[in-house]
Every structure is written in C-alpha cells, then in structure tokens.
C-alpha positions, 0 to 999 in steps of 0.5 A, spaced: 746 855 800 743 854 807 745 846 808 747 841 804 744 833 805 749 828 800 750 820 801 756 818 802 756 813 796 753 816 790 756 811 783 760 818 779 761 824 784 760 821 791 760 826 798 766 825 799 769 829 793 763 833 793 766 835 801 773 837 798 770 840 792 765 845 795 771 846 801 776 848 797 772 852 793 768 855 799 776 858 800 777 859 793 772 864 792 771 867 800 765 863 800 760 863 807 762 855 809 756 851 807 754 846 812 754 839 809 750 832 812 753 827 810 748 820 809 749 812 809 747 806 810 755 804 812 757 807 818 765 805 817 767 808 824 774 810 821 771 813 814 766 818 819 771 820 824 776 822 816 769 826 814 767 830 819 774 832 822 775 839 822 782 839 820 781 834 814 780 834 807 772 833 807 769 837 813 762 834 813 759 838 819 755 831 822 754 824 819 747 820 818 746 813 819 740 810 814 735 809 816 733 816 817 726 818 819 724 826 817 724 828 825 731 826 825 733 829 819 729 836 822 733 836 827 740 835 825 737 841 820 735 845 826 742 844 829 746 846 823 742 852 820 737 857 824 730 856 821 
C-alpha cells in the first residue's frame, strides 16, 4: 500500500488498533512503513498528540480534522507520498 486514510472512531476496529495493528506487523514481516492519515471530527488534543508520537504505540503519520475538503486531503497525500 502506498498510504493509508482511517477515521479515528470506527464502531468494531477503530484506527487506533488499526495503527498498532499494522505497525506491529510492518516490523513483524519487515514491511516497508506504511504512512497512515488519521481523521476525525474530535480533535481531543491529548488523543492526537498519543497517535502521532513517533516513539508511541500508534505512529499515525498526520491527523485530519472534519470537515476535510478534497484539496486538503491531496495535500496531506502529497506530503506523505510522492505522486
């Protein structure tokens, strides 16, 4: 996969198991690191700040407020991924 788009709140697998879930088999496998976009309509400070640290659990590469309109979800893409 070249980049991967979750909501945070999903109502069965929500993205921040799907964060841990896909890092820990990126390192498991020896996968190339996948960048994941994280969305939500709750922007809980704290919460983002835990996604997208680095040395975390999670890794989420950038966090995306809703409303998000197409030209900011291509940039955030084009941040991420050459296109």
């Amino acid at each position: 996969m070249d980049i991967i788009i979750s909501d945070i709140d999903m109502p069965v697998a929500d993205g921040e198991h799907l964060c841990k879930n896909i890092r820990r088999r990126e390192k498991e496998v020896g996968l190339k690191r996948c960048p994941i976009i994280l969305i939500s309509g709750n922007d809980n400070l704290k919460r983002v700040e835990e996604l997208l640290r680095k040395d975390g659990e999670y890794q989420a590469d950038l966090f995306l407020k809703k409303p998000i309109d197409f030209d900011e979800i291509m940039q955030a893409v084009a941040e991420l991924v050459a296109i």
